[in-house]
C-alpha positions as CSV (number, residue, x, y, z in Angstrom):
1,X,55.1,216.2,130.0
2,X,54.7,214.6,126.8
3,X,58.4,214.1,126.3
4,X,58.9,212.8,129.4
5,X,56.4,209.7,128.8
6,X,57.5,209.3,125.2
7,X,61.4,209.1,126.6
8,X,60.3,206.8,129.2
9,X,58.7,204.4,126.8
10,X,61.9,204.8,124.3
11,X,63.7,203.8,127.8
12,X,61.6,200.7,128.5
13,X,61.5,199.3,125.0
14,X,64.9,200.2,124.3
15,X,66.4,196.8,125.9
16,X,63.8,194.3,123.7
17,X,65.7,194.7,120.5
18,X,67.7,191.5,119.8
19,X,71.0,191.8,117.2
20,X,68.9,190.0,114.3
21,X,66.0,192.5,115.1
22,X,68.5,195.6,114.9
23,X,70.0,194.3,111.7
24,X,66.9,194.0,110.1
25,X,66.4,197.5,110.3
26,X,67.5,200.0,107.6
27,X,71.4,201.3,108.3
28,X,71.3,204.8,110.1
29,X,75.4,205.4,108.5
30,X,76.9,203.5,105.7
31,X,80.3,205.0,105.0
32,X,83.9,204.6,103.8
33,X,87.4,204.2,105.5
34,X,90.6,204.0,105.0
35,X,91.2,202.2,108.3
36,X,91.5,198.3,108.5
37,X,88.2,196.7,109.8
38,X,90.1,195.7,113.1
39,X,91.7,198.8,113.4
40,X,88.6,200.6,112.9
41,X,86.6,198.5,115.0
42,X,89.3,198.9,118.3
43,X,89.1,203.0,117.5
44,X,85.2,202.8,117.7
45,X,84.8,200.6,120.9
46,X,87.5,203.0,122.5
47,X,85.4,205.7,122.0
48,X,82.7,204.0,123.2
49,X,83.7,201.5,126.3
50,X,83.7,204.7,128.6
51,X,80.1,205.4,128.1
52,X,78.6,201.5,127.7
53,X,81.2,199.3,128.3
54,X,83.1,196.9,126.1
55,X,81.5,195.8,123.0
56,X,81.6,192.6,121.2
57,X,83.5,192.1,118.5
58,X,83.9,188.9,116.4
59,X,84.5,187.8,112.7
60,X,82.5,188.4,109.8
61,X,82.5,187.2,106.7
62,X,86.3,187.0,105.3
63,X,87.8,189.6,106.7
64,X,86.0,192.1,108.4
65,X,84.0,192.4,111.7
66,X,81.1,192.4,113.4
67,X,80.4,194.9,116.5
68,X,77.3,194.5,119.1
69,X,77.7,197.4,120.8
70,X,75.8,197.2,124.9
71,X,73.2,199.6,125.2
72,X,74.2,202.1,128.1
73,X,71.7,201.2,131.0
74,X,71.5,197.3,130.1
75,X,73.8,194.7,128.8
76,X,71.2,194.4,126.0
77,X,72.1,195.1,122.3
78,X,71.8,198.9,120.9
79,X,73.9,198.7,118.1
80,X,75.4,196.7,115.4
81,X,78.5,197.9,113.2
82,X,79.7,195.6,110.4
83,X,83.0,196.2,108.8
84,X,84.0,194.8,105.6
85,X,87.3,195.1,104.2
86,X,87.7,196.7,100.9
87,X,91.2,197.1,98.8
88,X,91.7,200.2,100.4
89,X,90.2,200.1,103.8
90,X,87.2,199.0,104.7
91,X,83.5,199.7,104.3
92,X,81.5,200.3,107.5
93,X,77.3,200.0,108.4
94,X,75.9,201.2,111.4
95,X,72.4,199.6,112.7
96,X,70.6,200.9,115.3
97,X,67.6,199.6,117.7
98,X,65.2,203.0,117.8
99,X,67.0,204.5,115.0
100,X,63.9,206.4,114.2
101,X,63.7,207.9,117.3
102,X,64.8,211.2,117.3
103,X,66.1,212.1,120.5
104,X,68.2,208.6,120.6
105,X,71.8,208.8,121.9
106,X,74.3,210.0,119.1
107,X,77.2,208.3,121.1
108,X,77.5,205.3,118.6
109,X,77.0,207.5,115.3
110,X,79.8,210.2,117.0
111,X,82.1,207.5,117.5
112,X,81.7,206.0,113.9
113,X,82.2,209.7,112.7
114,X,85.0,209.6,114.3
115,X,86.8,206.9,113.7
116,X,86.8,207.0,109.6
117,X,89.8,209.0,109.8
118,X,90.9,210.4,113.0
């Protein structure tokens, strides 16, 4: 029973985190690729745009990309991805809203997984 009310309240307060809010918390993945940051970003929102939609993604910085990626029952932020480009490929960070939570959704983290090299 317990649970069930602590997953309902991760529910409800899932769809108040704005992008800044998200960002401002501490990265949940910081890893390395040797993809582009656009080709990187279009492998991660294709493993994703099945589950929550099309994400956002725009410039950042010089060369890389931000991502906002939808949460899956709203059209509110759940995630933000930002890929720098690096001599060799590009160095990813994964935010997350609730990323202390422990029975989150792994769809975002699966998909950056992913996507380093596959």
């Amino acid at each position: 029973m317990k649970w069930g009310v602590w997953a309902l309240v991760a529910l409800a307060m899932s769809g108040c985190a704005s992008v800044s809010d998200i960002e401002q918390s501490p990265p949940t993945m910081s890893v390395i690729s040797g993809k582009k940051p656009m080709v990187y970003a279009q492998c991660f929102d294709t493993r994703l745009t099945k589950d929550r939609g099309p994400s956002l993604i725009e410039p950042y910085q010089k060369d890389g990309v931000k991502v906002i990626v939808r949460d899956r029952f709203s059209t509110s932020p759940s995630a933000v991805l930002f890929i720098e480009e690096r001599s060799s490929g590009s160095s990813i960070k994964v935010f997350e809203s609730m990323s202390n939570f422990p029975l989150r959704n792994k769809a975002v983290l699966n998909a950056a997984e992913h996507c380093i090299s596959g």
